[in-house]
N, C-alpha and C positions, 0 to 999 in steps of 0.2 A: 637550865641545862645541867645536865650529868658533870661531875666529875671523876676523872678515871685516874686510880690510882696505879701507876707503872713503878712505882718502888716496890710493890710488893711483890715478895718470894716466894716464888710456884716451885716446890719440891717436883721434880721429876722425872727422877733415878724411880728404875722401878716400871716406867711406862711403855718399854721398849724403844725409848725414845735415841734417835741415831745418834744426837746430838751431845746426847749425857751417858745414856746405854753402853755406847761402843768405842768407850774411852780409850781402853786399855785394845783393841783391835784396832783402831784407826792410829792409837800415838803411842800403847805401849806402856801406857801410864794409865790407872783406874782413880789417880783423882786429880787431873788436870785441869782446869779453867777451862769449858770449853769455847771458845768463843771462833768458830770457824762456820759452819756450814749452817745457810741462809733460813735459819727460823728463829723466831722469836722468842723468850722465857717469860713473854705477857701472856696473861689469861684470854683466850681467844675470848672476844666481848659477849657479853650476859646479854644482847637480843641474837645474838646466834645459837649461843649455844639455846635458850629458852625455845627458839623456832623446831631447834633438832629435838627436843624434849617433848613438845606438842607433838612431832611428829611420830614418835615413839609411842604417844597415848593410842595409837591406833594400832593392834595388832599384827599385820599383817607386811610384809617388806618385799610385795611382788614386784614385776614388773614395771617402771613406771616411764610415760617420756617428760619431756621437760613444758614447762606450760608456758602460754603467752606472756603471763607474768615476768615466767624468768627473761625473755627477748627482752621485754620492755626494760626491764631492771637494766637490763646491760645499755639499749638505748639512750635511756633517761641518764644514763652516770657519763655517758660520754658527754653529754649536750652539756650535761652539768660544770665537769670536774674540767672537759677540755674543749669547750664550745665544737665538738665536730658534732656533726647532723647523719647519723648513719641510721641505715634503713635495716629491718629484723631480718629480713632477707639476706642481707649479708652475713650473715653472723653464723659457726659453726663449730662443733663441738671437739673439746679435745681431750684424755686423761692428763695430759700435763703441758708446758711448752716443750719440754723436750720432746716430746712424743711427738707433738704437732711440727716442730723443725722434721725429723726424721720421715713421717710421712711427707711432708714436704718437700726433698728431699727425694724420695722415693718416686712423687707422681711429677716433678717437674726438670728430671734432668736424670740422665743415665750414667749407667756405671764406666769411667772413664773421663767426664766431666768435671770442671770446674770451678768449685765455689769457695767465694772472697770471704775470708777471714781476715777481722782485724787486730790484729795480738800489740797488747795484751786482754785479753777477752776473758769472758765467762767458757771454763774448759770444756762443758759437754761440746760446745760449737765442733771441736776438731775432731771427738769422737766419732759426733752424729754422720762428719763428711766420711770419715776414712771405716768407719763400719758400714756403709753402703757404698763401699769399693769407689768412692769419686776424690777428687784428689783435691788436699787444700794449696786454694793460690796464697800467700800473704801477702800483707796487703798493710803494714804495719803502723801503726797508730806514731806520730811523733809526737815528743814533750817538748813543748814550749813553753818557755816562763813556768814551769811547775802545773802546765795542765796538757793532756790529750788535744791534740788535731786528726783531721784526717788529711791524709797525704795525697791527694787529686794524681797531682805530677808523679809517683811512682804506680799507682794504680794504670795509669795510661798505659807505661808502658809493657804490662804486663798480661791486660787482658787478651784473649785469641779467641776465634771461632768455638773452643770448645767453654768457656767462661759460660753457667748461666743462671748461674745465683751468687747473690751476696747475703749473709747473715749479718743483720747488723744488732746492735746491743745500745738501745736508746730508753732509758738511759744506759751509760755505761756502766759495766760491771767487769772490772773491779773498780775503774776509778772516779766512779759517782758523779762524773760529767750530763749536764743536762744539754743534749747539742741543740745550740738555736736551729732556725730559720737558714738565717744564711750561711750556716754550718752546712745541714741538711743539705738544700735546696742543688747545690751543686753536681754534689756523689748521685742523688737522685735523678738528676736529669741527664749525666752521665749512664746511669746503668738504663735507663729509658731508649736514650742513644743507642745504647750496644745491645738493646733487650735481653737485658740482666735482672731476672725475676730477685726484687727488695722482698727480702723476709725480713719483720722486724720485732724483734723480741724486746716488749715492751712494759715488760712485767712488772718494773719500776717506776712505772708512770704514776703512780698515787701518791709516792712519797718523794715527792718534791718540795727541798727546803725554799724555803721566806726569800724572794727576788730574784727568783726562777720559773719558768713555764714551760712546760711538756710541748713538744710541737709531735701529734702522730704523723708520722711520714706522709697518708696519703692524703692530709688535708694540707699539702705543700702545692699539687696542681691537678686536676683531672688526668690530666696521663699519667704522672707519678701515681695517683690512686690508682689506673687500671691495670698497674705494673707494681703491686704494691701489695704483701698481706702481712697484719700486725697478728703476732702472737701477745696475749695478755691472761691473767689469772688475777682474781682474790688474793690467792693466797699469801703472799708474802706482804702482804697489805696488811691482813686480818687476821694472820698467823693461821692458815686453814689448808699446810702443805700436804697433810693429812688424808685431806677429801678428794685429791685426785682431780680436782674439777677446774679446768681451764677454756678459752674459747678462743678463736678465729676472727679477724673479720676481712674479710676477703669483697669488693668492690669489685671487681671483673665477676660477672657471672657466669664464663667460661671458665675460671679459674678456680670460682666457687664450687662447681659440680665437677671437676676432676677433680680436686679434693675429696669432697665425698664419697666419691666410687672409692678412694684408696683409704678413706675411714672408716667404709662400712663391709666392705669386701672381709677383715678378718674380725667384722662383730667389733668394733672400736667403739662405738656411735652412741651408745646406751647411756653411758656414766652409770652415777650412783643415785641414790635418791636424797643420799643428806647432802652430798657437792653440790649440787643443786639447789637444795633449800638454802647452805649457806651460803653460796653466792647469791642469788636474790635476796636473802633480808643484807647482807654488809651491803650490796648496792642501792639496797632501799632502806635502810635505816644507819649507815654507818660514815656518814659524814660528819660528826661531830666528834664522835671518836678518832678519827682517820685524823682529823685536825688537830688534835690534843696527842695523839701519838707521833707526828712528822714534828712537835714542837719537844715533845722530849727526846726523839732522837739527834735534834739539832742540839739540843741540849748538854748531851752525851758528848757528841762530838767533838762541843768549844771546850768541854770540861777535859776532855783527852789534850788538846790543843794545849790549855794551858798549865795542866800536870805536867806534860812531855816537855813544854817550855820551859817550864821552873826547875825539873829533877834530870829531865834528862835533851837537850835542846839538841843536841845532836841526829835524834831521831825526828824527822822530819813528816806529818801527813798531809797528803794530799788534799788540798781545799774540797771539802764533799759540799755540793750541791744537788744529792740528793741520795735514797735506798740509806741503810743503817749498815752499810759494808764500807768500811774505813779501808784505804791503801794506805802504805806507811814506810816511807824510804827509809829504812836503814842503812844504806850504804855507806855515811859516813864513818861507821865503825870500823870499819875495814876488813870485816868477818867474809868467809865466804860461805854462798848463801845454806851449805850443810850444819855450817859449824853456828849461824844464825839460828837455825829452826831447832838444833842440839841444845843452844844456851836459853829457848825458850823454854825449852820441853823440861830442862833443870829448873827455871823458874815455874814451874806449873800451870802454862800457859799453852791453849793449844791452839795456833792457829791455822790461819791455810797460807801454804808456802805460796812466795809469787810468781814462782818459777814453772806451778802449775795452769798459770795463765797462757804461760808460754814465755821463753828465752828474753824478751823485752820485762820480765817480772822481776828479773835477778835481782835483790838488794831491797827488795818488798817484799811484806807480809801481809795478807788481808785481815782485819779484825772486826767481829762484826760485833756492832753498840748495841744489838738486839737483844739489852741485859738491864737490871736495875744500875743505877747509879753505884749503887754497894759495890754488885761484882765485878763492877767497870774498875772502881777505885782500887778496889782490890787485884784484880789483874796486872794495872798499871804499877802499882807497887812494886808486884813481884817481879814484872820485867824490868823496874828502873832496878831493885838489887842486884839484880844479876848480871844487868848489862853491863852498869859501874865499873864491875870489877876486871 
């Protein structure tokens, strides 16, 4: 088997890359650490990129649709990586999760309506609801012993007649919670009760750390599934944010073909022709990588753990059980959270504030491991000097 080197340094300033590119627009500063928004500074892997290179030896970059292969590829990875058994039937195409939340959104609830946000969450969530005029309910996540719950009993008593979606974030993002089973099983049968269509944004399902298991929502019960659609993508797997190429998979087939009238209505439905090829070979040849890269981003993690312990212990992370996006309690410092994200930006570090989670973020910053050891070490350095003082 391969060995894949993640210590090494991918230059890439210069690529219009958002991550590095748009230092000095996004923080203000043109040469900060960036370490905030969800991609990776790995070489997307050498059988993806080789598949887009074959597919280049061929002149022509017309029209193309997506072929059996690519269905199978996505079937096969589920049976594989999460014992669910889903049928190619189900399955539907999307440019990104976000896009697929908003159409979603679009074809399953009206302007005026209801949908469950659990803050602190991944922030397009609040966008996606209040740019198509539907109003967010919260629905807010509590800390217990230093990890996320969900709140059943405040949920009750909130939902109404106009309630008819919930977004949920499995895993969670930002704070790398992997919800069991009997986590799930609850909220779901709940929103089943009150036919509260589960959207669940599951885009972190791959990388899931060592004594933890991905549960997809709608392999929790048959009715959960027929009341159930998982948003997932490659990309943040295989570092392929790039290609636009994301998918569906949708078990009610009522549910599956109103989706598609509102995918195909403004020409959505095509993709691209490399999204495509790279999602088929990482589902079919990217298991071995995928395994070597969830063990150095655990890696990353414990070694944040224990820098932060020894230099500076005050700064507390949240236990990650899975994605390479670290939550990170600062509050013991007693900063407030402007003058936090000021004393970063002095140390050359750029993160993502916590507060853009939502108001349950205050006193965290997101940091993401999605970097060599190097420029992890080095980050944390320059936050331990600064904070010190």
């Amino acid at each position: 088997m391969k060995n894949y080197d993640f210590d090494e340094a991918i230059l890439r300033d210069g690529t219009n890359s958002l991550k590095w590119d748009a230092r000095e627009r996004i923080f203000g500063k043109p040469d900060v650490l960036p370490l905030w928004v969800a991609d990776m500074d790995f070489k997307t892997p050498d059988f993806i990129l080789d598949a887009l290179r074959k597919r280049l030896d061929h002149e022509v970059l017309g029209y193309t649709f997506r072929p059996d292969s690519y269905f199978q590829s996505i079937v096969d990875w589920m049976k594989q990586r999460h014992d669910w058994a889903i049928q190619k039937e189900w399955i539907s195409f999307s440019p990104g999760v976000v896009a697929g939340l908003n159409l979603l959104i679009e074809a399953f609830s009206d302007e005026g309506d209801e949908i469950i946000i659990q803050k602190p969450v991944y922030f397009p969530f609040f966008e996606s609801v209040t740019g198509n005029k539907r109003v967010v309910l919260e629905n807010p996540l509590k800390l217990v012993d230093g990890r996320y719950t969900f709140d059943l009993d405040d949920l009750k008593t909130k939902v109404t007649a106009k309630t008819k979606m919930l977004l949920l974030c499995n895993p969670q993002n930002p704070g790398g919670m992997v919800w069991t089973r009997e986590e799930l099983l609850p909220l779901a049968n709940f929103c089943v009760e009150h036919k509260i269509l589960i959207v669940s944004d599951e885009i972190h399902s791959d990388l899931i750390f060592e004594g933890y298991r991905h549960t997809p929502v709608p392999t929790l019960s048959d009715a959960i599934a027929q009341n159930c659609v998982v948003c997932m993508a490659p990309s943040k797997t295989f570092n392929l944010a790039g290609l636009t190429t994301s998918f569906l998979i949708i078990p009610n087939k009522r549910h599956w073909a109103r989706y598609e009238r509102r995918l195909n209505v403004p020409h959505l439905h095509m993709g691209n022709i490399f999204g495509h090829i790279g999602l088929e070979t990482a589902f079919s040849q990217g298991e071995a990588w995928r395994k070597q890269l969830v063990a150095y981003l655990e890696a990353n993690f414990n070694f944040m753990v224990d820098y932060l312990g020894e230099q500076l212990p005050e700064v507390k992370p949240m236990k990650l059980e899975s994605t390479y996006l670290a939550w990170i309690d600062f509050s013991a410092l007693g900063l407030t959270d402007e003058q936090l994200h000021q004393a970063l930006l002095d140390a050359g570090v750029g993160l993502n504030k916590g507060t853009q989670f939502g108001k349950q973020g205050s006193g965290f910053m997101r940091l993401n491991l999605g970097c060599t050891r190097a420029t992890l070490e080095e980050a944390l350095r320059r936050m331990v000097e600064v904070l010190r003082k």
